[in-house]
TORSETI-755496 format. One line per 2 residues: their letters; for each residue z, y, x of C-alpha. Coordinates in steps of 0.5 Angstrom, whole numbers, padded with zeros to 4 digits. Example, Ala and Ser with C-alpha at 12.3 -4.5 7.8 and 13.67 -1.06 7.14 Angstrom:
% TORSETI-755496
as) 0016,-0009,0025 | 0014,-0002,0027
This chain:
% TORSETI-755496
xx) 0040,0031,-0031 | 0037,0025,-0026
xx) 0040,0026,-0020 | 0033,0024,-0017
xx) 0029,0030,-0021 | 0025,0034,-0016
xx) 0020,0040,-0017 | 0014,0035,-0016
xx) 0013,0028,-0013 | 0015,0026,-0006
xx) 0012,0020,-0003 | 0017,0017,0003
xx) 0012,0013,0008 | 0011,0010,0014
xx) 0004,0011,0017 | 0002,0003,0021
xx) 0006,0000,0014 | 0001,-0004,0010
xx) 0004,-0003,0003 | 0005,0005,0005
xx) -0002,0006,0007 | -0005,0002,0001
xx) -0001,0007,-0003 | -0003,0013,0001
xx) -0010,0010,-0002 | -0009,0010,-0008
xx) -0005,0017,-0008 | -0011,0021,-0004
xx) -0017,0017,-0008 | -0013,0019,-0014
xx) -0012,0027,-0012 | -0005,0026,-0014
xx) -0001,0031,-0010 | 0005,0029,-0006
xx) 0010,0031,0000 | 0009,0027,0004
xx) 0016,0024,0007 | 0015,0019,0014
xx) 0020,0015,0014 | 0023,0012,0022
xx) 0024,0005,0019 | 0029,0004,0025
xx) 0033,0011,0023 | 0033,0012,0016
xx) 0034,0019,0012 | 0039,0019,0007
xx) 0035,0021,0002 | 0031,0016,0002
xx) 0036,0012,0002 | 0040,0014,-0004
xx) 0033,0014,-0008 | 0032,0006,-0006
xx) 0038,0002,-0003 | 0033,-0003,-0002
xx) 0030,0002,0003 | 0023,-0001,0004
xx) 0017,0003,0004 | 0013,0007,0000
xx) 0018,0010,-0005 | 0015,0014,-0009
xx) 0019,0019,-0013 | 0017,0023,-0019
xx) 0019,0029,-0022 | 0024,0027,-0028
xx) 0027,0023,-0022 | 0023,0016,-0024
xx) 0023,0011,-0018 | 0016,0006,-0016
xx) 0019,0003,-0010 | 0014,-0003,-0012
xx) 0007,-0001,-0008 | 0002,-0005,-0012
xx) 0006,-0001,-0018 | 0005,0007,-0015
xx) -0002,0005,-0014 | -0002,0002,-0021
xx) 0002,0009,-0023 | -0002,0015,-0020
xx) -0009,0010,-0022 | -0007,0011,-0029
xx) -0006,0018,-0029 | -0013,0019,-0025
xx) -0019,0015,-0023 | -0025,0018,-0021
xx) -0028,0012,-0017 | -0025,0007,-0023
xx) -0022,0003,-0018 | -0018,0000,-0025
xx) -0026,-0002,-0027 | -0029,-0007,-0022
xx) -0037,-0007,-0024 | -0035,-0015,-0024
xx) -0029,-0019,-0027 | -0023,-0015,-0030
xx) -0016,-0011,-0027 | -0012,-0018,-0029
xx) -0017,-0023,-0025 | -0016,-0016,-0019
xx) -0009,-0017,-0020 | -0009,-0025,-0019
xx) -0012,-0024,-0012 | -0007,-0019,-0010
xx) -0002,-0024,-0012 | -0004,-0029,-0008
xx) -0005,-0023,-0002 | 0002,-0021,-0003
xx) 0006,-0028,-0004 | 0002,-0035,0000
xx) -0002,-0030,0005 | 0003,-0025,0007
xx) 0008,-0031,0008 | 0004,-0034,0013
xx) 0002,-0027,0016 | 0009,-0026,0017
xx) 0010,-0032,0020 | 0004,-0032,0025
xx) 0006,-0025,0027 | 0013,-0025,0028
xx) 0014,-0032,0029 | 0020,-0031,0032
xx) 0024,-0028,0028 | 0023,-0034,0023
xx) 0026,-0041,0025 | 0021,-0046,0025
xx) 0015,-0043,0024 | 0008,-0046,0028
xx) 0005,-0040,0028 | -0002,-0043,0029
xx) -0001,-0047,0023 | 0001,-0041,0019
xx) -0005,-0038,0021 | -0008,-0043,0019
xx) -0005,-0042,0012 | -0007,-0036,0012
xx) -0015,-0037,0014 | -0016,-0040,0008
xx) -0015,-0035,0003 | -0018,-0030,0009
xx) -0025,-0036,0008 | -0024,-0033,0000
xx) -0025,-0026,0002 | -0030,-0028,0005
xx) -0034,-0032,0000 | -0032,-0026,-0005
xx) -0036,-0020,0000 | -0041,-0025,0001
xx) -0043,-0026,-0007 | -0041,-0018,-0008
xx) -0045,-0015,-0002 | -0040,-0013,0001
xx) -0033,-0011,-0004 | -0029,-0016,-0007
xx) -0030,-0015,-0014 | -0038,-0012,-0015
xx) -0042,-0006,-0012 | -0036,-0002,-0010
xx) -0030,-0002,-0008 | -0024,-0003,-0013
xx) -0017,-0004,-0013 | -0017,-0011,-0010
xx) -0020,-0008,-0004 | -0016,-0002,-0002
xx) -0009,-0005,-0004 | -0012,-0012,0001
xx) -0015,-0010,0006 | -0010,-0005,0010
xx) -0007,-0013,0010 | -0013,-0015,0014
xx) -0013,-0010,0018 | -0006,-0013,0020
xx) -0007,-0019,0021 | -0014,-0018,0025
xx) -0010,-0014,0030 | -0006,-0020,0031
xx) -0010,-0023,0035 | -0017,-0019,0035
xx) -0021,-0023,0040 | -0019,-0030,0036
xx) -0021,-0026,0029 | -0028,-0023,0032
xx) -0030,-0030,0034 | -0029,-0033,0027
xx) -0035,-0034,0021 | -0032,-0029,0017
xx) -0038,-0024,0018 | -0037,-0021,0011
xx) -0030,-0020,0011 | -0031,-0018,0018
xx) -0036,-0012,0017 | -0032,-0010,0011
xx) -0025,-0009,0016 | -0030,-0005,0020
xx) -0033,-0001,0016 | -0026,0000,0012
xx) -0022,0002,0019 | -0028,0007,0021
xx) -0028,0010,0014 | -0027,0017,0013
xx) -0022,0015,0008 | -0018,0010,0012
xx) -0017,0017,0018 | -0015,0021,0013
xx) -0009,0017,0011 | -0008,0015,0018
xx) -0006,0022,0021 | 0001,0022,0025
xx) 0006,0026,0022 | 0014,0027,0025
xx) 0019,0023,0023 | 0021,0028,0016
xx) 0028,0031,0016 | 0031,0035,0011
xx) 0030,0042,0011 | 0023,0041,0013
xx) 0016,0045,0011 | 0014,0040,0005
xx) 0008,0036,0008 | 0003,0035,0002
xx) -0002,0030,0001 | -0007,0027,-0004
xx) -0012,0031,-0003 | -0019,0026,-0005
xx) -0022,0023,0001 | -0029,0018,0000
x) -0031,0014,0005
């Protein structure tokens, strides 16, 4: 038997961690029931840890003991069992071409949010060039929400949206005057609306820090915007 089996799926997370929340998204928009597990980063449970040594969150562990501890890849997972709002079908371009853009998200332009944020903590980082860097594809969103009345890939939202977006709100939160006063009054509009949504609140709620031997917190319960 794995050594990971559980009764039913449990999703460890950390609630401000825009990988977690994208997943959380994806999981409540689905209705893919999980115990919630919230991590503290600092201090880590050792179940977490023995589930993922890379010990990042989310990690989303599967009955028959399966580990996704790729975020992009639990969204993908839980989609594929269930997607009532067919977030895997945009009303305009393809999964591949949602896909391509959440690559460019996740690789140049989380680089350069890193580096804009935590300047610090990386030798050598300007970081008013890294949000430079960054802009440039924050312009692409743009562009793209203006074409798509306001989601990046047709009339509603999609994959590319909640897995994005929780990145943006990052990003913006860096230096919020500065990013109020850009040209970005679609990607702008879209954050605001994202961040007051019904949706984002409910996965949002603050949780204790999860330790063994706690009632089991369930979460997945479908929420719209």
């Amino acid at each position: 038997m794995n050594q990971h089996a559980t009764n039913h799926p449990i999703l460890y997370s950390f609630r401000r961690c825009p990988y977690a929340m994208r997943a959380r998204l994806a999981i409540q928009s689905a209705g893919f029931n999980v115990e919630l597990r919230e991590i503290l980063l600092r201090d880590k449970a050792t179940e977490f840890t023995a589930a993922s040594p890379k010990a990042t969150v989310p990690v989303l562990v599967l009955p028959d003991g399966t580990i996704i501890e790729e975020s992009l890849d639990v969204m993908l997972h839980v989609l594929g069992q269930s997607d009532p709002e067919g977030l895997l079908t945009p009303t305009e371009d393809t999964l591949a071409d949602m896909l391509a853009l959440i690559l460019e998200n996740d690789g140049p332009f989380k680089r350069a949010l890193d580096r804009y944020k935590y300047a610090n903590r990386y030798e050598g980082a300007d970081p008013i060039a890294e949000r430079t860097a960054a802009s440039n594809f924050l312009q692409t969103l743009d562009d793209r929400l203006r074409t798509n009345n306001g989601c990046l890939f047709g009339a509603r939202l999609s994959l590319a949206d909640l897995a994005i977006l929780p990145f943006v709100r990052q990003f913006a939160n860096v230096d919020r005057p500065w990013f109020d006063s850009q040209d970005w009054l679609d990607l702008r509009k879209a954050l605001e609306d994202f961040t007051d949504s019904a949706r984002f609140a409910s996965i949002m709620l603050k949780y204790t820090m999860w330790q063994s031997g706690d009632e089991i917190i369930w979460f997945g319960e479908p929420k719209n915007q």
